[in-house]
C-alpha positions in Angstrom: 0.8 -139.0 -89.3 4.2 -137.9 -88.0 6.5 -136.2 -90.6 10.0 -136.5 -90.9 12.8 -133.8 -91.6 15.6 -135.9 -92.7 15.9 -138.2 -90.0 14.3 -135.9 -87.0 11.3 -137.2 -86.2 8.4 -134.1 -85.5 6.1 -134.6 -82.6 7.5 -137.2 -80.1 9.7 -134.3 -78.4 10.2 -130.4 -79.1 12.3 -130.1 -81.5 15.1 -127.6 -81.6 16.1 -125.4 -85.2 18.6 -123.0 -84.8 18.6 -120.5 -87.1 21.8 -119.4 -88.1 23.6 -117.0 -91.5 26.4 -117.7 -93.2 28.7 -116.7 -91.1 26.9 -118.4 -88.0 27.7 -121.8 -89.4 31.8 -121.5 -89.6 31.8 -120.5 -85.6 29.3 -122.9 -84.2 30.5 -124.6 -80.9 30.1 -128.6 -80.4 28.5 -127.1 -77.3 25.8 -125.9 -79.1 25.5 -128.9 -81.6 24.5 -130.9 -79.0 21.4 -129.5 -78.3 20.3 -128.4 -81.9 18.2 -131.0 -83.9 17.9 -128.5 -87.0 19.4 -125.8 -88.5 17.6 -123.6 -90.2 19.9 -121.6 -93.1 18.4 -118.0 -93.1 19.4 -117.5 -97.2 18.2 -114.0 -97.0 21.1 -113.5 -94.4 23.8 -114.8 -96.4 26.5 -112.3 -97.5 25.8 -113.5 -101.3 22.6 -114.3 -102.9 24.7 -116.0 -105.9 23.1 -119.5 -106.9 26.7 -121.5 -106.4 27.4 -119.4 -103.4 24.3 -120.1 -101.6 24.8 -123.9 -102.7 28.0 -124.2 -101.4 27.3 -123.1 -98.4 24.9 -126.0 -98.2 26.7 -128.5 -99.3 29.5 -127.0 -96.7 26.2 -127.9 -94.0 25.9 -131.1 -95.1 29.8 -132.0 -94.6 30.3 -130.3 -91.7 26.9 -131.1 -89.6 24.9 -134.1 -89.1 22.2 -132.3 -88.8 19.0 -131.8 -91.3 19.1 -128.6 -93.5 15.9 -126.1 -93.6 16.1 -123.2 -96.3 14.2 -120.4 -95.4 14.6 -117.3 -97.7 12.3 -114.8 -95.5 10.6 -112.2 -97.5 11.4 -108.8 -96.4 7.7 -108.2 -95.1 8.3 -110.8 -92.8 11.2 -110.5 -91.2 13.6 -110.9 -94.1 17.2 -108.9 -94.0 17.2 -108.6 -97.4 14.5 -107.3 -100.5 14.7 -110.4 -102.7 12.3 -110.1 -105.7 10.6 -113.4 -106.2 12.1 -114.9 -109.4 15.3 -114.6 -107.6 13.9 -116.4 -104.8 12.5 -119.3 -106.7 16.2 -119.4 -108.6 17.6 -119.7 -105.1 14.9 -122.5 -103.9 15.2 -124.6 -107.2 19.0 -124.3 -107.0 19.0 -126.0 -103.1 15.8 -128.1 -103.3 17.8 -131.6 -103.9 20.3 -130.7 -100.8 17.7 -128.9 -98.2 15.7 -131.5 -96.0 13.0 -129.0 -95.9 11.8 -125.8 -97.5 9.8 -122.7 -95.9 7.7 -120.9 -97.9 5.2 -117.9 -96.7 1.5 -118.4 -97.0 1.1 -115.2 -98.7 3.9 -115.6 -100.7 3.1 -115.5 -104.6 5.3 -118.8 -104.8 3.8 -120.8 -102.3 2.0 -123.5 -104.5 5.3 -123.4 -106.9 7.9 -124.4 -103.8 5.4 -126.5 -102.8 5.6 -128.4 -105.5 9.0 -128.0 -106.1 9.7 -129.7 -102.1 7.6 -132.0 -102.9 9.3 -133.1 -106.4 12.6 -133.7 -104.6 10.2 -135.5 -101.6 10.9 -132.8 -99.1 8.2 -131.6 -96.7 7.5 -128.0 -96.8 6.2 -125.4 -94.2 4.2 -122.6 -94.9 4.6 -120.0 -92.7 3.2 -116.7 -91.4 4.8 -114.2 -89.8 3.1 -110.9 -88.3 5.9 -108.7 -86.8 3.1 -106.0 -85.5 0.0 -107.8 -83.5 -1.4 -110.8 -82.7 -4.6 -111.3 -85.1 -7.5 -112.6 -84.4 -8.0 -116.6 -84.4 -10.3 -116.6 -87.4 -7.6 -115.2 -89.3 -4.9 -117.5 -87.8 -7.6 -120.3 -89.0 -7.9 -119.0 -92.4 -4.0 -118.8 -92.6 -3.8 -122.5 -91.5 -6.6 -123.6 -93.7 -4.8 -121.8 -96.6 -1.6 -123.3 -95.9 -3.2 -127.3 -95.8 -5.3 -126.5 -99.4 -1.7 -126.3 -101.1 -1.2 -129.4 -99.5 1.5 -127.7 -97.2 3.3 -130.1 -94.5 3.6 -128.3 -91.9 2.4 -124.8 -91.2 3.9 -121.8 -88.7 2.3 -118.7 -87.0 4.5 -116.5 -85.8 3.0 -113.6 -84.4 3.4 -110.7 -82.3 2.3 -110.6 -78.8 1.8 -107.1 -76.8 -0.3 -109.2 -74.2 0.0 -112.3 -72.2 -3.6 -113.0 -73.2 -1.7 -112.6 -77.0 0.5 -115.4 -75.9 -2.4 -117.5 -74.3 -4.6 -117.6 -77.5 -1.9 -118.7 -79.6 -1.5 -121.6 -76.8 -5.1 -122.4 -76.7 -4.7 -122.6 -81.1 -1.7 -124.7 -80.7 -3.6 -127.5 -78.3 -6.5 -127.1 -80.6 -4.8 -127.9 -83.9 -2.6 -130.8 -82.3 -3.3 -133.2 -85.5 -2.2 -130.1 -87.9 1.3 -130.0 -87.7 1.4 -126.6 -86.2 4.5 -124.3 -85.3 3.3 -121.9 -83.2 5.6 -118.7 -81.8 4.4 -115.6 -79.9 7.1 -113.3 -80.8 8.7 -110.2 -78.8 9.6 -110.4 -75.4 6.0 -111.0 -74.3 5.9 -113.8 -76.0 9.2 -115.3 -74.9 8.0 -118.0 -73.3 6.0 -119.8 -75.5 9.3 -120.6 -77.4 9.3 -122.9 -74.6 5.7 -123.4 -73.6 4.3 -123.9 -77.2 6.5 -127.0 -77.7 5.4 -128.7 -74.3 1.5 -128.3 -75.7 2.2 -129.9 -79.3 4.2 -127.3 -81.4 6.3 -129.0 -83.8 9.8 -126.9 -83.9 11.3 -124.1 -81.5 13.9 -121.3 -82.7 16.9 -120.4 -81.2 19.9 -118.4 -82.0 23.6 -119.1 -82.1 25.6 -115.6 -82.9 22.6 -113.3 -83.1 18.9 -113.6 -82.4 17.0 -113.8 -86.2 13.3 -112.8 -84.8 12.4 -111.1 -82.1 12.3 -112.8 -78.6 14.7 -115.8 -80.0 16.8 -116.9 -77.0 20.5 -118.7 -77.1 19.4 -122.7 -78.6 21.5 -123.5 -74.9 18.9 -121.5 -72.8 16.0 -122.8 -74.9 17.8 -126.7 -74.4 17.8 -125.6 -70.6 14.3 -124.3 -70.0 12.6 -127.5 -71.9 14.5 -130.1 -70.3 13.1 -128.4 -66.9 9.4 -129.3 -67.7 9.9 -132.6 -70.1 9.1 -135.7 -68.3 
């Protein structure tokens, strides 16, 4: 069943989120728009973690872009910029639920069935993420992390995961055309695993990120040079 992120369709083409701060959002260049289907608003990155500044940034999104919204709120352990303790993330979530078009949540996040439900209250899909910043782990685990993210019901689930090795990068490939029917994002991060922030979307992963100002994760390119490389290999 295809999913829906406002009125981006998931799995008919790659879809390109850029993930952008605060800041980010006032300089981006209709050049850029262009190419970006999403944009992902990286809360933890925002210069204030205050409930009405955070929405008012959003509803500034809203105004400004045509675009649909995704709140991610990274924890720290994941690649967050900021230590957030979790009541203060669910304030945050609750507080932009009815303007976000989609939510992330980590798998091993103590909130994850909460925000689930939460999303899912206001009728917004959710994706449950997992992000390894160190290695690569082993597919069971990946498996287990998918499985766990499906049993809360989750709509959409992300690896993203370190790769030291090109063999790294070709397991999480091989997982990604495996789990086609699963609504999979799948990211080899670092500069190893570069490419499959353009390979992974040719073989069935949902959503690609890119950066605008700065890169957000390791081995994020410019959304222009990702927009560049997949129209290369999209027939």
């Amino acid at each position: 069943m295809s999913i829906k992120i406002g009125k981006q369709i998931l799995g008919s083409c790659p879809v390109i989120a850029a993930a952008v701060s605060d800041s980010d959002l006032r300089l981006l260049k209709p050049v850029d728009l262009k190419v970006i289907n999403l944009l992902e608003l990286r809360v933890d990155m925002f210069k204030s973690l205050s409930e009405d500044y955070v929405k008012g940034v959003f509803y500034q999104a809203m105004k400004r872009f045509s675009k649909p919204l995704l709140c991610t709120i990274r924890l720290k352990s994941e690649g967050g910029r900021k230590a957030i303790g979790e009541d203060k993330r669910y304030a945050l979530f609750e507080a932009v639920a009815p303007l976000a078009d989609t939510i992330d949540i980590e798998i091993q996040s103590n909130l994850l069935k909460d925000v689930v439900r939460l999303a899912h209250k206001f009728k917004k899909p959710v994706i449950a993420s997992y992000h390894n910043l160190q290695k690569t782990p082993g597919n069971d685990y990946l498996s287990r992390m998918l499985r766990n993210a499906q049993k809360v019901s989750a709509d959409i689930t992300k690896l993203a995961v370190k790769a030291d090795t090109m063999d790294d990068v070709a397991r999480l490939l091989r997982l990604t055309m495996d789990h086609k029917k699963d609504n999979l994002i799948a990211i080899s991060l670092g500069d190893r695993g570069r490419i499959s922030r353009i390979v992974n979307p040719l073989f069935g992963s949902l959503i690609t990120y890119g950066y605008t100002g700065s890169p957000k994760a390791d081995g994020q390119m410019h959304v222009r040079q990702v927009a560049e490389q997949l129209k290369l290999y999209m027939v």
